[in-house]
C-alpha positions in Angstrom: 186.9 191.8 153.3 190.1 192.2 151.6 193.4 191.2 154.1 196.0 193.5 154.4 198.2 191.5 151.8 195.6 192.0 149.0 195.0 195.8 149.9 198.8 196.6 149.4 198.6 195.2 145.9 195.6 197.6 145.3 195.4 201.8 144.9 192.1 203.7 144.3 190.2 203.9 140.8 189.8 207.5 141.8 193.6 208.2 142.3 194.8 206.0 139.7 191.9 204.5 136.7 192.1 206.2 133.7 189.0 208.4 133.1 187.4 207.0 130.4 183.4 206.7 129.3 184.0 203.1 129.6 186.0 201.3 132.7 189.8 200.0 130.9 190.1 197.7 134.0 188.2 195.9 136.7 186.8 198.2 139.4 185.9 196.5 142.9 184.5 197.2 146.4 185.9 195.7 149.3 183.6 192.4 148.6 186.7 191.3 146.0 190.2 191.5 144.6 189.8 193.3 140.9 191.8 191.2 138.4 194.9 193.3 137.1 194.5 194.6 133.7 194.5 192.4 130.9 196.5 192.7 127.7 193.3 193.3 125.6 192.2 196.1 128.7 195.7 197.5 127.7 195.3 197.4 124.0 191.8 199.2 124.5 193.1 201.9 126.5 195.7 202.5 124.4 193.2 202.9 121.4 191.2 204.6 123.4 193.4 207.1 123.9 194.7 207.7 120.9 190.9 207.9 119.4 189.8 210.6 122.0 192.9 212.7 121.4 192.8 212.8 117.6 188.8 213.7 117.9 189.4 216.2 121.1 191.6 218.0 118.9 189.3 218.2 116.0 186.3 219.6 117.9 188.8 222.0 119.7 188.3 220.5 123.0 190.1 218.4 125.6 189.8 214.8 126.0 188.5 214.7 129.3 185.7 216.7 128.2 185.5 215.0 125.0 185.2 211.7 126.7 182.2 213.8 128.7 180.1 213.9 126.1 177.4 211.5 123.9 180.4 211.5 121.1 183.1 210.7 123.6 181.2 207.4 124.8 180.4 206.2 121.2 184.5 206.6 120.6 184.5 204.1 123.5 182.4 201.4 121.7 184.1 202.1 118.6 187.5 200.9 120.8 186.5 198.1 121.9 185.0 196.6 118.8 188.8 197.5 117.4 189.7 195.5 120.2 187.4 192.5 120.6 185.7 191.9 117.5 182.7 194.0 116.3 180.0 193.5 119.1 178.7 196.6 119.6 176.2 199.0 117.4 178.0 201.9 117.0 180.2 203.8 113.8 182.8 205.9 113.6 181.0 208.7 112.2 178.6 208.7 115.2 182.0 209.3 117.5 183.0 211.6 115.0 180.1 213.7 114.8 178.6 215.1 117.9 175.7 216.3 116.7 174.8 212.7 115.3 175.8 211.2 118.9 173.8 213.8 120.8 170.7 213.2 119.1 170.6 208.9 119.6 171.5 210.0 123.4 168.2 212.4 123.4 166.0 209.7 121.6 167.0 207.2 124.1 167.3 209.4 127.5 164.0 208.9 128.0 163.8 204.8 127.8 162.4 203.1 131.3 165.3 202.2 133.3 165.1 200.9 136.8 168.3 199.7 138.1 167.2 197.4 141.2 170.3 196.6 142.1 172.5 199.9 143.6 174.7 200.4 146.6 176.5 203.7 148.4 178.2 203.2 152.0 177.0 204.7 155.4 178.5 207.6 156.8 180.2 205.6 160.2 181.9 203.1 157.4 185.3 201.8 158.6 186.4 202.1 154.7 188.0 205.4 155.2 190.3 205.5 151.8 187.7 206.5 149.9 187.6 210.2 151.5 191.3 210.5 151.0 191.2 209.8 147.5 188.1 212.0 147.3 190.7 215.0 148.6 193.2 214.1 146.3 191.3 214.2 143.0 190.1 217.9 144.8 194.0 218.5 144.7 194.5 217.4 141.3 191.9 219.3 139.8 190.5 217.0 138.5 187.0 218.0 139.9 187.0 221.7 140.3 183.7 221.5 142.7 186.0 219.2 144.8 189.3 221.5 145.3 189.7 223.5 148.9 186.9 221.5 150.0 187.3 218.6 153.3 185.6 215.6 152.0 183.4 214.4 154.6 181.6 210.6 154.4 178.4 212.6 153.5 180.5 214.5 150.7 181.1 210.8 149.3 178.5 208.5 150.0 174.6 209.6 149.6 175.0 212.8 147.6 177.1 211.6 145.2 174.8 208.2 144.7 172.2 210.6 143.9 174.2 212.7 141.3 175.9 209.2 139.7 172.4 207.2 139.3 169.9 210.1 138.7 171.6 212.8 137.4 174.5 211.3 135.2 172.7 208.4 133.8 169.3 207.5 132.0 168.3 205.4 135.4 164.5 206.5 136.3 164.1 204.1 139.2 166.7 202.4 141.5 166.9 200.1 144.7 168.8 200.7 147.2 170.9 197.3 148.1 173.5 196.1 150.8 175.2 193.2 153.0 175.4 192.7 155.9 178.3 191.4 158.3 178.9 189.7 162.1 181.0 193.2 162.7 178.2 195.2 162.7 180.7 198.5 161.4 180.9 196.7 157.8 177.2 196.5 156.9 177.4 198.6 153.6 173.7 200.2 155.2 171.9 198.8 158.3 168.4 198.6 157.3 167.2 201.6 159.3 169.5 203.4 156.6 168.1 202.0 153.7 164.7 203.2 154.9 165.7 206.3 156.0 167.3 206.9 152.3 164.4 205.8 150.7 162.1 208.0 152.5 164.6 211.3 151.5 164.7 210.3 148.0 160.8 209.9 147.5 159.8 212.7 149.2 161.9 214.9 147.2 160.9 213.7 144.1 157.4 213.7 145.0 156.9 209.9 143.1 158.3 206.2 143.5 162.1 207.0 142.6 163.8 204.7 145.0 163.2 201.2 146.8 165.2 199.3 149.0 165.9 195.7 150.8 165.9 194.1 153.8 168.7 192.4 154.7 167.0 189.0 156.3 170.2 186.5 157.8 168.9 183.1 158.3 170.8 181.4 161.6 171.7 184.2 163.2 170.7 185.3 166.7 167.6 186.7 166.9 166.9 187.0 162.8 163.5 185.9 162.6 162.4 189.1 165.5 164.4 191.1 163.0 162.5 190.6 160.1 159.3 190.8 162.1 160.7 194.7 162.9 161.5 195.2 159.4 157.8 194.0 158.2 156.4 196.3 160.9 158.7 199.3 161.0 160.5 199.5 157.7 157.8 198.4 155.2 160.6 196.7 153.1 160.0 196.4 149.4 162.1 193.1 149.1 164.6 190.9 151.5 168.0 190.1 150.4 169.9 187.4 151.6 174.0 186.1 151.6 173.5 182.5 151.3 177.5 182.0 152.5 176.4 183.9 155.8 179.1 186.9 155.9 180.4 187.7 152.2 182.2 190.9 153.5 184.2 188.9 156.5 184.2 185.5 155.0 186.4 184.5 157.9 183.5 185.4 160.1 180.7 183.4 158.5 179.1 181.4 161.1 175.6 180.8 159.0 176.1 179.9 155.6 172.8 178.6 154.0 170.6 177.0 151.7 167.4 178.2 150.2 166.0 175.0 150.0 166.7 174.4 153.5 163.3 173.6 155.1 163.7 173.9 158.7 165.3 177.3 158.9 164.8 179.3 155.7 160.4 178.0 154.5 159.3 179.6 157.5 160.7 182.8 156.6 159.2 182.5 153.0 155.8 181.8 154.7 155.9 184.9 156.5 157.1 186.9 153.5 154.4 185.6 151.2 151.9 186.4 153.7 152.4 189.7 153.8 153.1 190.0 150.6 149.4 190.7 150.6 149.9 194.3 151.8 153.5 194.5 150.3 153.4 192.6 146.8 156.9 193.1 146.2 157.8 191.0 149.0 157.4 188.0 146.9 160.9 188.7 145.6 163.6 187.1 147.3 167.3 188.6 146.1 170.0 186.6 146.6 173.7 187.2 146.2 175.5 184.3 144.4 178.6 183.4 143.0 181.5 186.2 142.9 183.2 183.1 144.2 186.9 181.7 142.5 188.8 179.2 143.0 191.5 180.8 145.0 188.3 182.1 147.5 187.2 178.5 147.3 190.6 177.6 148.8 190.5 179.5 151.3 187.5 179.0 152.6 186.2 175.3 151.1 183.3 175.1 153.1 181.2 177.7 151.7 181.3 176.6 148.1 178.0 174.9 148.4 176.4 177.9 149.4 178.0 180.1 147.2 176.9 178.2 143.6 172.9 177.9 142.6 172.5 174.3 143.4 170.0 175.2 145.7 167.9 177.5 143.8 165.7 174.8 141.6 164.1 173.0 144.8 163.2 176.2 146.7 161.6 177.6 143.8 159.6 174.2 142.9 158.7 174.4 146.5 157.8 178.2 146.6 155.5 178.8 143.1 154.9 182.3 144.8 157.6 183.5 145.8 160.4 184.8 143.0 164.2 184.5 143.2 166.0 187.2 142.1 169.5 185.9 141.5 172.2 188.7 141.9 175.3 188.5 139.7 173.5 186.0 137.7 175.6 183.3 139.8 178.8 184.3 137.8 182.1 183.4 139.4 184.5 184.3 137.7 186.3 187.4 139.6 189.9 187.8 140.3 192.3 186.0 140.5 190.3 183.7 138.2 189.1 186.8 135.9 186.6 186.5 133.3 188.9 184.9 130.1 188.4 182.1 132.5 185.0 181.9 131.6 185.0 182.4 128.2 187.6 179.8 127.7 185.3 177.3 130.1 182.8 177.9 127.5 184.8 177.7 124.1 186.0 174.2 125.6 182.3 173.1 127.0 179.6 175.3 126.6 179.2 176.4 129.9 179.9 179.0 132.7 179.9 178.1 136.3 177.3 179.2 137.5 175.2 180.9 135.0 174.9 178.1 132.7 173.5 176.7 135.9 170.9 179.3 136.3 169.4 179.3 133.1 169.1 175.4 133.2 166.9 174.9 136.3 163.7 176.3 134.5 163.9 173.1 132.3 165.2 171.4 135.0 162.8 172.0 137.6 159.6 173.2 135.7 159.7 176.2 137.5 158.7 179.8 135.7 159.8 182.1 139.2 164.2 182.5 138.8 165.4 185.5 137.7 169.0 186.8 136.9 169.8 190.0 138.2 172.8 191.4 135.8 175.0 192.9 138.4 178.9 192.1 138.5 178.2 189.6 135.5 177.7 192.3 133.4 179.7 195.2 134.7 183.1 192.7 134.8 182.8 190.8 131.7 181.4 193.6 129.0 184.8 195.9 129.8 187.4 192.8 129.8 185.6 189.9 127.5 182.9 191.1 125.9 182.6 187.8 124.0 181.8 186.2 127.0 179.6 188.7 128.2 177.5 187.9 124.4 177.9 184.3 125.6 176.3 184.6 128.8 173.5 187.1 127.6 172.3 184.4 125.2 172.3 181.3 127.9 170.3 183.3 130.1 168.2 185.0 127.7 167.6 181.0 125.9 167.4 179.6 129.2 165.3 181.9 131.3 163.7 184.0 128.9 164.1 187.9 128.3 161.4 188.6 130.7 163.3 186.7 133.4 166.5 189.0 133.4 166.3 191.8 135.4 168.3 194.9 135.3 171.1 196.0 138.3 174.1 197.4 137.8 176.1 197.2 141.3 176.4 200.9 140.9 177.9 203.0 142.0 181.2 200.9 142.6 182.4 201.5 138.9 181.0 204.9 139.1 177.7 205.8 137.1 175.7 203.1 135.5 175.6 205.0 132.1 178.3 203.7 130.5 176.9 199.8 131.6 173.3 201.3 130.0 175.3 202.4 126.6 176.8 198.8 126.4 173.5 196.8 127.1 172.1 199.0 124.3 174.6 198.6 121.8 175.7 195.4 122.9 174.5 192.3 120.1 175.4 188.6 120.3 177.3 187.8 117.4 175.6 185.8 114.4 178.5 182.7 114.5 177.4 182.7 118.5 173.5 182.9 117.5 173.8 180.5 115.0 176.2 177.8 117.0 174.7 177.8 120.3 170.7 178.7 119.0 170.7 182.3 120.8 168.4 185.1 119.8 169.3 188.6 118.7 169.1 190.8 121.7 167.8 193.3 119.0 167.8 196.7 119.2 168.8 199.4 122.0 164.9 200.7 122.0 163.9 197.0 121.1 161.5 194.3 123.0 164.4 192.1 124.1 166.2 195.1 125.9 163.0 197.2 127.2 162.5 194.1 128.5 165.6 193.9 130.7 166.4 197.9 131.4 162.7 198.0 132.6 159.8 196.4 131.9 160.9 193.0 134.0 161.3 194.8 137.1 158.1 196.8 136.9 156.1 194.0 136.7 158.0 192.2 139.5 157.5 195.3 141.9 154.6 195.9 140.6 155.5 199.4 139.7 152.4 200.6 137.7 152.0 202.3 134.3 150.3 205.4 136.6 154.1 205.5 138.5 156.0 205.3 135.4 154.1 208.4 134.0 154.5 210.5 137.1 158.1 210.2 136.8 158.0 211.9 133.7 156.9 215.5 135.3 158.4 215.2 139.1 160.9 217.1 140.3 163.8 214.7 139.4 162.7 215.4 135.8 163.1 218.8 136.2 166.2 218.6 138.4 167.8 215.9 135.0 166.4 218.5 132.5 167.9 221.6 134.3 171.4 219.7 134.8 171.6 218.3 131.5 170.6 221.8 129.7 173.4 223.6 131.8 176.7 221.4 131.7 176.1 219.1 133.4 178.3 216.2 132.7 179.4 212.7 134.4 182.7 213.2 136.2 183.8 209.4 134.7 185.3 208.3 138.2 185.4 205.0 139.7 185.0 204.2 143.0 186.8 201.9 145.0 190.3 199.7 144.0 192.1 198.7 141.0 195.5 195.9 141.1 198.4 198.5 141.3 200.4 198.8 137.4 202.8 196.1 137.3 206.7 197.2 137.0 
């Protein structure tokens, strides 16, 4: 939880973030301090800007809508390959043309997506500044559904997760994630409320549209009854786990710890695996990692040994069928220490802390059962460094293999995930990278590497069958997507949650 002194060096990303296709600065929740914008975050807005206003103007539009549309988020890539070097697929006829960005956004709309790695907040949620800045992009008018209207925690949380991941992005399937905390008010979701949500969504859409966690906290009172209650009542479709104990109130963690711990954490996976007989998705074990920097270190020293993946190898040797689903890939490098950090870590060594990490302990270990789940890694790194986003792509792709990284997007704290599923498509390591450090292609947007990642990993993890997948194609969410997308509907391009205040 941010302190008072942090929060009064942040504003909201609705009230204040430019509203772009593509995030020009780092977007957080309460979990971490956003870095302030970087020169090169700057220099992209700027181009941005001047981009969208000289093609708004030639289609006879504004540049808010403009930066609506299929057109408006190419002009985005086109930016930042001005910016950082050419690293994404894109041209500047195809943000030029709108007819010639429309029709790659139809031929790919209908790629397998499942984002197993999504959040939205509960209704009783101390974090009240989000509904005020909700009412103040109402009296902007900025949002015209939004204006006269009291915002309301239902206004802001569930209903607007399901218009951000289904309805304003290619996302087909999602998971419904949270944290949990020793003040019970700042669990993102209790699990009861993941269930609940996952029940709604489902039954709407008639198919297999949402899945969700368990949060399972290993030390605390009473935690092994509570995962008995979740086996029996919630049917869970996973577990996730903090291993630093409380990642929201850090100053409250009483229980950091370690997945190779055998005395407190192997009997869980035991139980887990056993009924994983009923419930095969419970072999996957989701862990949050990393999102840890130096100045957090400082403060709070003893949990950097549960924060890093040095654990990860021996539990997975130990547990063949269980598999660990690594969230955030283990990346540190948030603010204060923000990402050009971790690119110059790896121009001067070759690694990252601590995804280098991750994609060694296959090799290391013999093991064939870690996983990287994208997360923060990606939504940080591809908006500030892109380079080192490339970088950390190919390590984990060369260490773990393209069917061991999974798609999640932390959605929806920088708003909808589409502009995250535009930049994994066009995103390509560059040759000089490839050739230097022996990384593969990623390949194409529609290509093996990438289907791969959006979809195909997760599927066979969850065991989401070919039968589901079709269904999805004719449910009501189909029709809902078709309807919406037919009669203008468009993504609103907010973010949610805070951004470092413009320096003077």
């Amino acid at each position: 939880m941010l302190t008072p002194e942090e929060l009064a060096q942040l504003v909201g990303a609705e009230e204040t973030a430019f509203r772009s296709p593509i995030p020009t600065r780092t977007v957080s929740s309460d979990e971490f301090m956003p870095a302030p914008q970087t020169e090169k975050q700057r220099e992209f807005e700027v181009r941005l800007k001047e981009t969208g206003s000289a093609l708004a103007r030639r289609h006879g539009t504004s540049r808010r809508k403009f930066f609506k549309s299929a057109a408006g988020m190419a002009a985005g890539f086109v930016a930042l390959n001005e910016t950082f070097g050419t690293l994404f697929d894109v041209s500047r006829a195809e943000a030029a043309t709108p007819e010639m960005a429309d029709e790659r956004a139809k031929k790919l709309r209908g790629q397998f997506i499942m984002d197993m790695h999504t959040h939205f907040l509960r209704d009783d949620t101390p974090i009240k500044v989000f509904i005020g800045l909700r009412e103040a992009v109402g009296k902007a008018g900025w949002n015209p559904l939004l204006q006269g209207k009291p915002q309301t925690p239902d206004d802001l949380k569930f209903p607007n997760y399901f218009k951000e991941i289904f309805l304003d992005s290619d996302t087909k399937v999602a998971l419904i994630s949270g944290s949990a905390s020793h003040d019970d008010k700042f669990w993102f979701l209790t699990n009861d409320q993941k269930y609940d949500a996952r029940a709604k969504i489902n039954k709407e859409a008639g198919t297999k549209r949402m899945f969700s966690h368990a949060i399972f906290t290993p030390g605390w009172p009473g935690w092994m009854d509570r995962v008995d209650e979740a086996l029996e009542k919630l049917k869970p479709d996973s577990f996730k786990a903090y291993t630093i104990g409380d990642n929201t109130n850090k100053h409250l963690s009483k229980h950091p710890f370690r997945l190779d711990d055998e005395k407190l954490v192997y009997p869980f996976y035991e139980k887990v695996l056993k009924a994983s007989k009923d419930s095969p998705g419970l072999v996957n074990i989701c862990i949050h990692k990393g999102l840890f920097p130096p100045m957090i270190e400082a403060k709070f020293p003893h949990l950097l040994g549960y924060a890093n993946v040095n654990d990860v190898g021996k539990a997975a040797r130990d547990w063949p069928q269980l598999n660990f689903v690594i969230y955030h890939a283990g990346f540190r490098y948030v603010a204060p220490a923000v990402p050009e950090q971790g690119w110059e870590q790896f121009q001067k060594t070759g690694r990252v802390d601590w995804v280098t990490d991750l994609a060694e302990i296959p090799e290391k270990y013999g093991v064939k059962n870690v996983y990287a789940d994208l997360g923060q890694i990606f939504a940080l790194s591809i908006m500030s460094y892109p380079l080192l986003c490339a970088a950390m792509m190919g390590q984990l792709v060369k260490g773990l293999g393209a069917d061991h990284v999974v798609w999640g997007t932390d959605a929806i704290w920088t708003g909808s995930p589409q502009w995250q599923i535009e930049a994994l498509r066009r995103l390509e390591i560059p040759e000089d990278m490839q050739k230097k450090y022996g990384f593969k292609p990623l390949g194409a947007a529609d290509g093996p590497v990438k289907r791969a990642i959006f979809g195909d990993n997760n599927a066979r993890i969850y065991k989401f069958t070919p039968k589901q997948r079709a269904a999805l194609e004719t449910d009501r969410f189909a029709q809902a997507k078709e309807i919406y997308d037919k009669h203008g509907g468009d993504r609103s391009n907010l973010y949610y949650g805070y951004v470092r205040k413009p320096s003077a």
